[in-house]
PAMIVO-925278 format. One record per residue (C-alpha): residue in one letter; x, y, z. Coordinates in Angstrom, 1 decimal. Layout:
BEGIN
A	X	Y	Z
...
***
This chain:
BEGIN
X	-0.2	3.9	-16.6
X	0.4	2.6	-12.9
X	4.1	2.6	-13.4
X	3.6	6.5	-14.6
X	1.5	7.4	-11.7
X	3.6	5.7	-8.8
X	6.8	7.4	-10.5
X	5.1	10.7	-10.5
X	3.6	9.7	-6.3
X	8.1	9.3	-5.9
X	9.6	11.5	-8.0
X	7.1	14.8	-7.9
X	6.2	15.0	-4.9
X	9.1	17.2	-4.2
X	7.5	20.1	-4.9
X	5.9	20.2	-1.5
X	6.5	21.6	1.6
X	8.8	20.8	4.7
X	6.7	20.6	7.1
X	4.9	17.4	8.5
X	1.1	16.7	7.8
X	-1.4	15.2	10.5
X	-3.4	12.6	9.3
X	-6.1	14.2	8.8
X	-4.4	16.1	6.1
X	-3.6	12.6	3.9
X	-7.3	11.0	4.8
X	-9.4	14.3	3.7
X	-7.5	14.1	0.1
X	-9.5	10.5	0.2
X	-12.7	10.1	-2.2
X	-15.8	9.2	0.5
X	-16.7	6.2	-1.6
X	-13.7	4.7	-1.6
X	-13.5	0.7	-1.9
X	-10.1	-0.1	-1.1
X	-7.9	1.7	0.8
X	-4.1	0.4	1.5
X	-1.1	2.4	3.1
X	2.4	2.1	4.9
X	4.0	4.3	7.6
X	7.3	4.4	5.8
X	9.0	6.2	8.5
X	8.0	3.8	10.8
X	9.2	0.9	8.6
X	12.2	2.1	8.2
X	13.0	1.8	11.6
X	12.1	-1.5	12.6
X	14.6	-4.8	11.6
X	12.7	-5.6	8.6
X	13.5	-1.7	7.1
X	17.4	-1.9	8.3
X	17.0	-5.0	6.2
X	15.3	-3.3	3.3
X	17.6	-0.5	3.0
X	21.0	-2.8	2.7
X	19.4	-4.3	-0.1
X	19.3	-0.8	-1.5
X	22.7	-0.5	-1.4
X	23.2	-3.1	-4.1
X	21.0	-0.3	-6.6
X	23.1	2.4	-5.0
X	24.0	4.1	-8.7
X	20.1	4.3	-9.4
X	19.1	5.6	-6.3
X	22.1	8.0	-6.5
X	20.4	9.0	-10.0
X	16.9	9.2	-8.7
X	18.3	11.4	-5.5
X	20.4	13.8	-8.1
X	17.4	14.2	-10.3
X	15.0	15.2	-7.6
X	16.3	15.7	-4.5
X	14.3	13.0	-2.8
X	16.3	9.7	-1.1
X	13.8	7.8	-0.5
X	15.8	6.0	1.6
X	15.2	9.1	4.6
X	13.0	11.9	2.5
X	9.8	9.7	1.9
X	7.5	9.2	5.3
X	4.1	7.6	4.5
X	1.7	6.4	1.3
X	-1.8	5.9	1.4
X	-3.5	4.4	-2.1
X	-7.2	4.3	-2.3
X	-9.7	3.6	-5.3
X	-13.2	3.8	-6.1
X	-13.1	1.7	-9.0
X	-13.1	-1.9	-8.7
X	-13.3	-2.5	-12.1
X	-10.1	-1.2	-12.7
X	-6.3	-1.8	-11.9
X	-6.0	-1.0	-8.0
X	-3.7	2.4	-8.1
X	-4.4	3.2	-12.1
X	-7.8	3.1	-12.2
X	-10.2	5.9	-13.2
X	-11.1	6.1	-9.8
X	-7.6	6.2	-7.7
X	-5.3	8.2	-5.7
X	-1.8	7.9	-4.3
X	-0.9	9.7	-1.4
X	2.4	10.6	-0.4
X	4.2	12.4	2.6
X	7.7	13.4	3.0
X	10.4	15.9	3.3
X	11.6	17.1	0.2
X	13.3	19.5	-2.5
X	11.1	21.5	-4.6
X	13.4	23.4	-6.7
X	14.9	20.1	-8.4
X	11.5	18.7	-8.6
X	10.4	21.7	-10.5
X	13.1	21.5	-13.2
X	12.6	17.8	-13.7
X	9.1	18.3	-14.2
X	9.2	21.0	-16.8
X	12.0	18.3	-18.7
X	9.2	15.6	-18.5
X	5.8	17.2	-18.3
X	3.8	20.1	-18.6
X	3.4	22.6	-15.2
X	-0.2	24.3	-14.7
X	-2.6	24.8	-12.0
X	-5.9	23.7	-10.7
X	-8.2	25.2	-8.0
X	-5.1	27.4	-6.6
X	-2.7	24.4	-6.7
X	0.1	23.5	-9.0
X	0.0	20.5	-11.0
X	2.3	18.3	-12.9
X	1.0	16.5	-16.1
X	2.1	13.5	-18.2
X	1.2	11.2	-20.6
X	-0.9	11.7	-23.2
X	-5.0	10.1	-23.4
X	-6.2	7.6	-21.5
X	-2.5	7.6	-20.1
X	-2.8	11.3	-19.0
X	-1.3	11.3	-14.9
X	-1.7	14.2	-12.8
X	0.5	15.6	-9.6
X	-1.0	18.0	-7.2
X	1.1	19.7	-4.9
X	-0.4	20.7	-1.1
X	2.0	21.7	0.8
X	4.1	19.0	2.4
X	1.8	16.5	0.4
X	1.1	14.7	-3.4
X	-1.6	13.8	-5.0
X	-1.1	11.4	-8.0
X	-3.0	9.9	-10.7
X	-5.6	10.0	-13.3
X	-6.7	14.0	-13.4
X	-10.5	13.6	-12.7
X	-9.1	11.8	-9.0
X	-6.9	14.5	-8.6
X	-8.7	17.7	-9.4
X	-11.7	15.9	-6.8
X	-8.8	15.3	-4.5
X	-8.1	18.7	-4.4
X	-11.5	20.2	-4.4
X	-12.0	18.3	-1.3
X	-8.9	19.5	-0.2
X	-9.5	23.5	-0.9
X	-13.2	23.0	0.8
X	-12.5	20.7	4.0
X	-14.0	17.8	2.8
X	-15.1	15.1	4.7
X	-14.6	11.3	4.0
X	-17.1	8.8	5.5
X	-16.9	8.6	9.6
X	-17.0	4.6	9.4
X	-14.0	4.2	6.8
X	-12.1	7.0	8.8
X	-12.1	5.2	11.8
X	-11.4	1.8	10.1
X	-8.3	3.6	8.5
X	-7.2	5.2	12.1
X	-7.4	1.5	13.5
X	-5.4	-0.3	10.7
X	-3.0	1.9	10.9
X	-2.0	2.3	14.5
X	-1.9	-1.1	14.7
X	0.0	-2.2	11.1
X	2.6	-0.9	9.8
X	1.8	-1.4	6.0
X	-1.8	-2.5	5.8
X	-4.9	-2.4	3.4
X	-8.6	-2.7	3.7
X	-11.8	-3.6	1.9
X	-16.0	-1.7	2.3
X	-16.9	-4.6	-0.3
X	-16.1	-8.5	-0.4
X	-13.0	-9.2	-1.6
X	-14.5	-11.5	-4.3
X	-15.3	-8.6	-6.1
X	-11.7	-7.8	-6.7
X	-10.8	-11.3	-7.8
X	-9.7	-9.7	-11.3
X	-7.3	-7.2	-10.0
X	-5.7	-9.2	-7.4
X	-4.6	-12.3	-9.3
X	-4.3	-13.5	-13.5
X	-4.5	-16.9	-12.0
X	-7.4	-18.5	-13.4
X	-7.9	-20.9	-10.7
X	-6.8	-18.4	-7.4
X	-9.4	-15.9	-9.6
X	-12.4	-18.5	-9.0
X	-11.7	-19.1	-6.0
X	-12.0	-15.8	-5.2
X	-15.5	-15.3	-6.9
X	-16.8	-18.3	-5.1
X	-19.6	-18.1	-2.6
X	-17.5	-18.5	0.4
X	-15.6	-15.2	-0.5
X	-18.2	-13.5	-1.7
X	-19.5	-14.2	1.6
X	-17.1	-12.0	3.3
X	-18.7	-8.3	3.5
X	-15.5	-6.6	4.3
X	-11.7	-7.3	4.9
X	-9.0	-5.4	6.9
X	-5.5	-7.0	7.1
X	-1.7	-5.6	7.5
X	1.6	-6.4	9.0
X	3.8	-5.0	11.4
X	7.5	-5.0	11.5
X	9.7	-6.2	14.9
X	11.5	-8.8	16.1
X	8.9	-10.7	15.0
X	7.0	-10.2	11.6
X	2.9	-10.1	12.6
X	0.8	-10.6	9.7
X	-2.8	-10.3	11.2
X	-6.0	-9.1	9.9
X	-10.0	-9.6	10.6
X	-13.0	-10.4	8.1
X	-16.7	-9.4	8.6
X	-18.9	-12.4	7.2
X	-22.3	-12.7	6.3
X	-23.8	-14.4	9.4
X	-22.4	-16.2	11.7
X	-22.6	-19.5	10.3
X	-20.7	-18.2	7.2
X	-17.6	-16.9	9.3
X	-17.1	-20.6	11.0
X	-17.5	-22.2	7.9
X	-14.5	-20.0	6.7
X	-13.0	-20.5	9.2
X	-13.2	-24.3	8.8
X	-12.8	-24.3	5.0
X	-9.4	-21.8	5.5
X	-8.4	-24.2	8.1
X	-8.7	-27.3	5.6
X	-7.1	-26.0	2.7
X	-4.0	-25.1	5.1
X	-3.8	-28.3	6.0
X	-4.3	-29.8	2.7
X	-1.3	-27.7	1.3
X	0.9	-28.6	4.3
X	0.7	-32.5	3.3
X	0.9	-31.6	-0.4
X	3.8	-28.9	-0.2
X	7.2	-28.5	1.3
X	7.5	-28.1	5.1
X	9.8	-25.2	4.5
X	9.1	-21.7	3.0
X	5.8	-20.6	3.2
X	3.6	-23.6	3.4
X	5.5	-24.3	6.6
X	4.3	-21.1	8.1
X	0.4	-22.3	7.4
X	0.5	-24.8	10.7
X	1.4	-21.7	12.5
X	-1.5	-19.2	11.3
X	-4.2	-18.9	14.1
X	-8.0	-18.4	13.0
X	-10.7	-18.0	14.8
X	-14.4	-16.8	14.7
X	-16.2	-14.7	16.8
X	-19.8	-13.9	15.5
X	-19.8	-12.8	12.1
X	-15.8	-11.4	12.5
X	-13.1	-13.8	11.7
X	-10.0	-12.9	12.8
X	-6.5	-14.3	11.9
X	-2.7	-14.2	13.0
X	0.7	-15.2	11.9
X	4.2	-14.5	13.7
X	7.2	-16.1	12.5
X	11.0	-13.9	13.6
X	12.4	-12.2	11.5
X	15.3	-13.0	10.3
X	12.5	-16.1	8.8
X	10.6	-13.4	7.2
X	13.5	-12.4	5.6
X	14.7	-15.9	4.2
X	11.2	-15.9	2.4
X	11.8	-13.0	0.0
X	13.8	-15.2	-2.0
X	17.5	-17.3	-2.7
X	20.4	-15.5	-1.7
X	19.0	-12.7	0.1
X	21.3	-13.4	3.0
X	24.0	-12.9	0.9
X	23.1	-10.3	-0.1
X	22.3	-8.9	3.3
X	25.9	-9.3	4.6
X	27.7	-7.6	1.9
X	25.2	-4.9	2.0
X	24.9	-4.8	6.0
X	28.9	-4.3	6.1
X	28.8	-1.5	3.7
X	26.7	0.6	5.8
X	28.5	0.0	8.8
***
């Protein structure tokens, strides 16, 4: 189901519109209860060291990208701009739940997205918009097309979507303005309206990571906001609202303690050599945290022979 849906967010969303949307146009297609919200200014991304990065390694898939562009018109390597995912359902598989949404923005070809989807779904239309659907059951996906935007997933969250669309919907003030902040200052970010412990199951299939998470020190976290942005250094920062007061120092000091216990345990490369340089500190109930490391670093942490990689692929775009 989730790979369905974020093909569908890709591939379908040509059907919309050339134009650029505001924000406002992606954050009213958002359900007012949502739980988590997560996003990335793709456009931005793209253009900072990190994305000139991303894209060479692109060039190593170069025949399936080719494919994907030939099939609907769409490189997502300069047609896709921005991605918001949000879900209600914490029960659920974040982005394939009942109660989720993708969100995507871009420039794109509508004609070739319309013969690929009468190929490989059915075409109707809901509330004055056009849909694409696929799947069958409890695996039924759903694209909605508004203007220069899509709207993907499960087709209760998509017809709501575009209810509140077609009336001018509001989402919550509070979340709105957590949104605006996360993403001005991150370039791919997410955020949390309940404690994270709550989400241990979709997170993680590690049993011990999993209790962790549902332990009272997380649960003890009301709401998380975290995200990364892209330069000649990579800045991983993010801020926690606790409890009380005592119960964001004594995360602070338990997060503090485990770094350190890792750092003697693991290897002072990769990684666990970053934890000596995460900063944490707490002011009243918010805990905030930071990590900058350059990089060409951040890069050597994506795996073995990435750099490699990154040559060959850096020469054959020049």
């Amino acid at each position: 189901m989730r790979s369905r849906i974020l093909f569908l967010s890709l591939a379908l969303s040509a059907a919309a519109a050339n134009v650029l949307a505001v924000d406002a146009s992606m954050l009213n297609l958002l359900m007012p209860d949502a739980k988590v919200v997560s996003g990335i200014d793709i456009e931005r991304t793209r253009n900072s060291p990190f994305g000139r990065y991303f894209l060479t390694q692109l060039t190593t898939q170069k025949s399936h990208v080719s494919m994907f562009t030939e099939m609907t018109g769409v490189d997502p390597r300069k047609d896709l701009f921005e991605v918001l995912v949000a879900s209600s359902d914490t029960g659920a598989s974040l982005g394939a739940g009942a109660g989720s949404v993708i969100i995507v923005r871009g420039a794109f070809n509508p004609t070739k997205i319309m013969q690929m989807a009468a190929t490989h779904g059915s075409l109707s239309s809901y509330n004055g918009t056009q849909v694409v659907e696929t799947g069958k059951g409890a695996n039924t996906a759903w694209a909605g097309f508004l203007g220069n935007l899509l709207v993907a997933g499960p087709p209760a969250s998509v017809k709501s979507a575009i209810d509140r669309h077609r009336s001018a919907g509001k989402t919550d003030a509070l979340l709105i303005s957590r949104i605006q902040a996360a993403s001005s200052k991150h370039d791919a970010w997410f955020l949390t309206t309940i404690s994270p412990g709550a989400l241990a199951g979709n997170l993680t299939s590690n049993p011990n990571v999993k209790g962790a998470m549902s332990g009272d020190l997380v649960k003890g976290i009301g709401s998380l906001t975290a995200g990364v942005k892209f330069g000649a250094n990579v800045i991983v920062s993010g801020e926690a609202t606790a409890r009380s007061d005592q119960d964001a120092v004594a995360l602070v000091d338990a997060m503090k303690f485990f770094a350190s216990m890792a750092q003697s345990n693991g290897p002072k490369s990769g990684p666990m050599g970053l934890l000596d340089a995460v900063q944490m500190t707490a002011d009243g109930r918010t805990v905030k945290f930071s990590l900058s490391t350059p990089e060409q670093e951040f890069e050597k942490l994506l795996g073995p022979g990435t750099n490699r990689v990154k040559s060959r692929a850096r020469v054959a775009l020049d």
